[in-house]
C-alpha positions, 0 to 999 in steps of 0.5 A: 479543472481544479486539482488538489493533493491528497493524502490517502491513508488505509487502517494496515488491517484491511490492506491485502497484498498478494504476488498475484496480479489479478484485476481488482475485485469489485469495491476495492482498489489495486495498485501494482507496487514494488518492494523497495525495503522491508523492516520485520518489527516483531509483529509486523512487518513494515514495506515501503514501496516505490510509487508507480513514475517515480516520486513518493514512498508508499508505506504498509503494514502488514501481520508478521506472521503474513506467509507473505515475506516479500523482497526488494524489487518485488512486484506485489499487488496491493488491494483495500475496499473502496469504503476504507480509503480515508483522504486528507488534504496535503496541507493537513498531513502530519 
């Protein structure tokens, strides 16, 4: 079949992280991440995850005040509906 790279973009406001690696609940996405640095930017903090095999960065926003503070080498399990996952074509991404 064909295959096309995509972009997958997420507004950070509806992205939810928890410690807790329950199955995604009904009309969201999971995906199982680990921290691979934080940057605390005054109100927010930035996380950049490593992509599950290796490869890509994963990057997310998170409200600083978030009792969430994770750590290098952490697992966290990100989730966001369905209905806001945004898609770009490779090509186009900036």
């Amino acid at each position: 079949g064909l295959r096309h790279e995509v972009l997958v973009g997420v507004r950070p406001e509806r992205l939810r992280a928890s410690r807790d690696p329950q199955p995604a609940a009904a009309g969201m996405n999971r995906l199982s991440l680990v921290v691979s640095q934080t940057v605390y930017r005054g109100a927010n903090r930035l996380v950049y995850f490593s992509a599950p095999g290796g490869g890509a960065t994963l990057l997310a926003e998170f409200p600083a005040h978030d009792d969430l503070a994770p750590r290098p080498g952490e697992t966290l399990s990100v989730q966001w509906p369905v209905a806001d996952t945004l898609l770009f074509a490779a090509e186009a991404a900036p």
